[in-house]
C-alpha positions in Angstrom: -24.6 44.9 17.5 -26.8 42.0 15.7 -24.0 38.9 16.2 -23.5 37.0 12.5 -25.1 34.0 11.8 -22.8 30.5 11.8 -25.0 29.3 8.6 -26.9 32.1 6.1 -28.7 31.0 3.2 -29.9 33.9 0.8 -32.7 33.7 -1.9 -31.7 30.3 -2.0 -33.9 28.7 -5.2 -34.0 24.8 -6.7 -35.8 23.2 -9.1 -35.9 19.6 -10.5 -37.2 19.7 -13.9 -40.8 21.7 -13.7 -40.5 21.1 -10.0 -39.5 24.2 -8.0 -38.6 22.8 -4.8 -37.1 26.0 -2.9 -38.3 29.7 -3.6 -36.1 32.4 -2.6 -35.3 30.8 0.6 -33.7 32.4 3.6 -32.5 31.1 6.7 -30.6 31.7 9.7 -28.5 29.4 12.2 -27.2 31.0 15.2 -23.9 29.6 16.4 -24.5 27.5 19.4 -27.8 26.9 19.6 -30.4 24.5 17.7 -32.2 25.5 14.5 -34.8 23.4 13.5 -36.6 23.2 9.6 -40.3 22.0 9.8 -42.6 22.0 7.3 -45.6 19.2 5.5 -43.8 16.6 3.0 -42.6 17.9 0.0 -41.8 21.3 1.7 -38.1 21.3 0.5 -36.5 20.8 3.9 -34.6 18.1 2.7 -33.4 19.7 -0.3 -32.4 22.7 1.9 -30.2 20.6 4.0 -28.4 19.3 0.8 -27.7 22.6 -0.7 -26.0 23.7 2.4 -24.3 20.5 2.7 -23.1 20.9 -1.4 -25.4 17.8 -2.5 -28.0 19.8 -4.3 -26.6 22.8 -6.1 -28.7 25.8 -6.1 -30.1 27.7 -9.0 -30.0 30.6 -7.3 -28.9 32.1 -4.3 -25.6 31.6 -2.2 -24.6 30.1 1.5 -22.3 31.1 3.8 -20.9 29.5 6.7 -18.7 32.0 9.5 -18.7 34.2 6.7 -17.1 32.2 3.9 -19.7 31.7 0.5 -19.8 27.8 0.2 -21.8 27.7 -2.6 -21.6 25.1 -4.4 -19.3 23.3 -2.4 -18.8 19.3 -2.9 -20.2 17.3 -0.3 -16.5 15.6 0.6 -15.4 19.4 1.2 -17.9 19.6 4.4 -15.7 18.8 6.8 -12.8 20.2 5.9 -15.0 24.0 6.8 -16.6 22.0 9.5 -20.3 21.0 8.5 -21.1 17.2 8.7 -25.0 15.8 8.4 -26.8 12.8 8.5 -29.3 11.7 6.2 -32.9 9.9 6.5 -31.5 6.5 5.6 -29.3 5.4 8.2 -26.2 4.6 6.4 -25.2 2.1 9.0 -22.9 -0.4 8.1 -24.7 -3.6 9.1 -21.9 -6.0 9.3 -19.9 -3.8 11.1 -19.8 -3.5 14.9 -21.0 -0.8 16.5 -17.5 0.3 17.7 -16.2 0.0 14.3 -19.1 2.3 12.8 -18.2 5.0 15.1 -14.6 4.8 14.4 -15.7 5.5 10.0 -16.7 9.1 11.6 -13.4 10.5 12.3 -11.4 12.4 9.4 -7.6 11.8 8.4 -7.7 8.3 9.2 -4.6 6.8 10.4 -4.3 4.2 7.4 -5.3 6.9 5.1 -1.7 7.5 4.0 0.9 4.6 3.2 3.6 6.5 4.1 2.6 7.0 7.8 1.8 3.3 8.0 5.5 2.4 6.5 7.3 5.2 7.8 6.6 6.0 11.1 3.8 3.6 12.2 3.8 4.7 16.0 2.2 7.9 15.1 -0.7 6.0 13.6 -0.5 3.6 16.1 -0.9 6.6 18.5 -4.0 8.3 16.8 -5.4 4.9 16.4 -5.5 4.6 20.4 -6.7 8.1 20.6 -9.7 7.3 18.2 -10.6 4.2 19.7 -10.6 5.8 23.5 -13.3 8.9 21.9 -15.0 6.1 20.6 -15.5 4.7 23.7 -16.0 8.2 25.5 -18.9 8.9 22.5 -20.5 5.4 23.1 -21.1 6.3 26.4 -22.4 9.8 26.0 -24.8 8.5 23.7 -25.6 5.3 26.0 -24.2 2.5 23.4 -21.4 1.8 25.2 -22.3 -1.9 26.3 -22.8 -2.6 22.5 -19.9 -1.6 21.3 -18.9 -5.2 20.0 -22.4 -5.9 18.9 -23.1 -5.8 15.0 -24.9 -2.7 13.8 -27.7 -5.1 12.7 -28.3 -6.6 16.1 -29.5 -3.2 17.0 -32.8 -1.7 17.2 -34.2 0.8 15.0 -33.6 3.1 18.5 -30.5 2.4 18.9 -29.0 2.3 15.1 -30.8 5.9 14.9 -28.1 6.8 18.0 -25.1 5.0 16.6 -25.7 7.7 13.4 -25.6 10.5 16.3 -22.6 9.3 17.3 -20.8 9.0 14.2 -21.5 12.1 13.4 -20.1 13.7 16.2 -16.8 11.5 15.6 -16.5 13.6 12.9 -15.4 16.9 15.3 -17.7 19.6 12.8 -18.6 22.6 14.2 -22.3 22.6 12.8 -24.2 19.0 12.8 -26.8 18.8 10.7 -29.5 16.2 11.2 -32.0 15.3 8.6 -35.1 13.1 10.6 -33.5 11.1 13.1 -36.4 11.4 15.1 -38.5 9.4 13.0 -40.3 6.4 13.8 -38.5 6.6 17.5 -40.2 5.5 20.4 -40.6 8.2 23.5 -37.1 7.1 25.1 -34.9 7.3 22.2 -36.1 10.3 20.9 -35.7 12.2 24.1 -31.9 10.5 24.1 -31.3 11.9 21.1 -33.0 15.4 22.4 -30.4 15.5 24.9 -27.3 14.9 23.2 -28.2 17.5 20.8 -28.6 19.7 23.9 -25.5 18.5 25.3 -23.6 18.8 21.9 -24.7 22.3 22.1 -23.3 23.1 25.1 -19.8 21.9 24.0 -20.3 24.2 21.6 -21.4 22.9 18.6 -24.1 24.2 16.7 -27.4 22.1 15.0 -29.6 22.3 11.9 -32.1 19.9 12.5 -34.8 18.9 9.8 -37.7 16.7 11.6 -41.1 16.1 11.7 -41.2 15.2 15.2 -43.2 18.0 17.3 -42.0 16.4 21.1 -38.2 16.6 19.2 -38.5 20.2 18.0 -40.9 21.8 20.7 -38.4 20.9 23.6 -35.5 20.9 22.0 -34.8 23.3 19.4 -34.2 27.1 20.3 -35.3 28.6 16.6 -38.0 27.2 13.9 -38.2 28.0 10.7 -41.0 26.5 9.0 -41.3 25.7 5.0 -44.4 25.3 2.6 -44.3 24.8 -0.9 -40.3 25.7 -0.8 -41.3 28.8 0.9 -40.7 30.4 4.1 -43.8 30.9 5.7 -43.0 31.7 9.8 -39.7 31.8 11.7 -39.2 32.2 15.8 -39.1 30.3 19.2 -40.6 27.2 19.5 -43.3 29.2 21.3 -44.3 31.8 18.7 -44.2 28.8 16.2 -47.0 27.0 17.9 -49.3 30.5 18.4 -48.6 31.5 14.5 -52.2 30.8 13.1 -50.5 30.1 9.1 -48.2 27.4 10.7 -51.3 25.7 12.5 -53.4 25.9 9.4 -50.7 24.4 7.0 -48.8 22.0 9.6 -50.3 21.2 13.0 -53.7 20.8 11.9 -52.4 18.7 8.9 -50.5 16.5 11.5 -53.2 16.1 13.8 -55.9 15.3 10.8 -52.6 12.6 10.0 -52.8 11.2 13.1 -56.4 11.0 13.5 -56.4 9.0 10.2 -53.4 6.6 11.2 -55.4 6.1 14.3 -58.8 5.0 12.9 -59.9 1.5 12.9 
């Protein structure tokens, strides 16, 4: 017997305007594993992410997550079905340290409610200790620990990129969904990052992971999909992916002709 997805998107469609950005979209996420979205610019990865995340509503089409149809969800609803997902800004808060950025991930804040504060203020006191020590505990899993009391904008671009990772996994969701945060990274961060996806999985959470990254996705992701045009055009291992001849004449020989141009005096 075929096990159920976590995540199903079904003839997902979007448009902006005259723009269609997604055209009868399907996808697939296994639960505990990593599923990555790859795909040129403009490919509607991004606007994939944010219609199973409930910030882009979908013109057609419907998602499901463990079963239940979340379309059309509101963003602020995510967590409560357990999705969370990051976006290409970093959405650090600069003036923040990096302790205290980490500490914004975690849902049902102890100073949320008045009445716990004035009521019976050792029971926030208590989850405020607790959220502090998994702060400290997802600092070190993510190698930020000795920064904790730095500002978030005495940070490199590196190490702000893993502060987001961290965050996000303060939240406690079951799927993460990342969109780029291997961008622009040097070797060492982005194989950090690699890893506590891969470690996050095996804790059991499960990843959607939109990059353009090839290192990122080739070693680290267990399924590809690939997008052109807002359409599905190859999905399978990391391995098939690089062999399928439409994927290397629409993306990998497109990112090598990139590079070669980038590179040229």
């Amino acid at each position: 017997m075929t096990e159920r997805p976590m995540l199903e998107v079904e003839h997902a469609s979007v448009s902006f305007g005259g723009l269609r950005a997604l055209k009868d979209v399907s996808i697939q996420a296994q639960e505990g594993r990593v599923t990555a979205l790859i795909g040129p610019n403009g490919a509607g990865k991004s606007t994939l992410l944010g219609a199973v995340s409930g910030f882009t509503r979908l013109d057609e089409g419907r998602v499901t997550f463990r079963g239940q149809d979340i379309t059309g969800m509101r963003p602020h609803e995510g967590i409560g079905v357990g999705l969370a997902r990051t976006f290409q800004d970093l959405e650090v808060m600069q003036r923040l340290t990096v302790a205290e950025n980490v500490l914004l991930g975690f849902p049902h804040q102890p100073a949320e409610r008045i009445s716990r504060l004035l009521f019976t203020p050792w029971v926030a006191n208590r989850e405020h200790r607790r959220n502090v020590q998994r702060t400290v505990d997802l600092l070190h899993h993510v190698g930020l620990l000795e920064r904790a009391d730095t500002l978030a904008s005495d940070l490199s671009y590196g190490e702000q990129k893993l502060l987001v990772v961290a965050r996000l996994l303060a939240t406690g969701a079951d799927m993460l969904m990342l969109d780029e945060p291997g961008a622009g990274l040097p070797d060492v961060n982005l194989h950090q990052i690699g890893s506590v996806l891969r470690e996050a999985v095996a804790d059991g959470k499960t990843v959607l992971l939109v990059d353009h990254n090839m290192d990122l996705i080739m070693n680290y992701a267990d399924h590809v999909t690939v997008l052109h045009h807002g359409q599905v055009i190859a999905s399978g291992t990391p391995a098939q992916i690089q062999a399928d001849q439409s994927v290397i004449d629409v993306y990998f020989s497109r990112s090598h002709t990139t590079e070669e141009a980038t590179d040229a005096p």
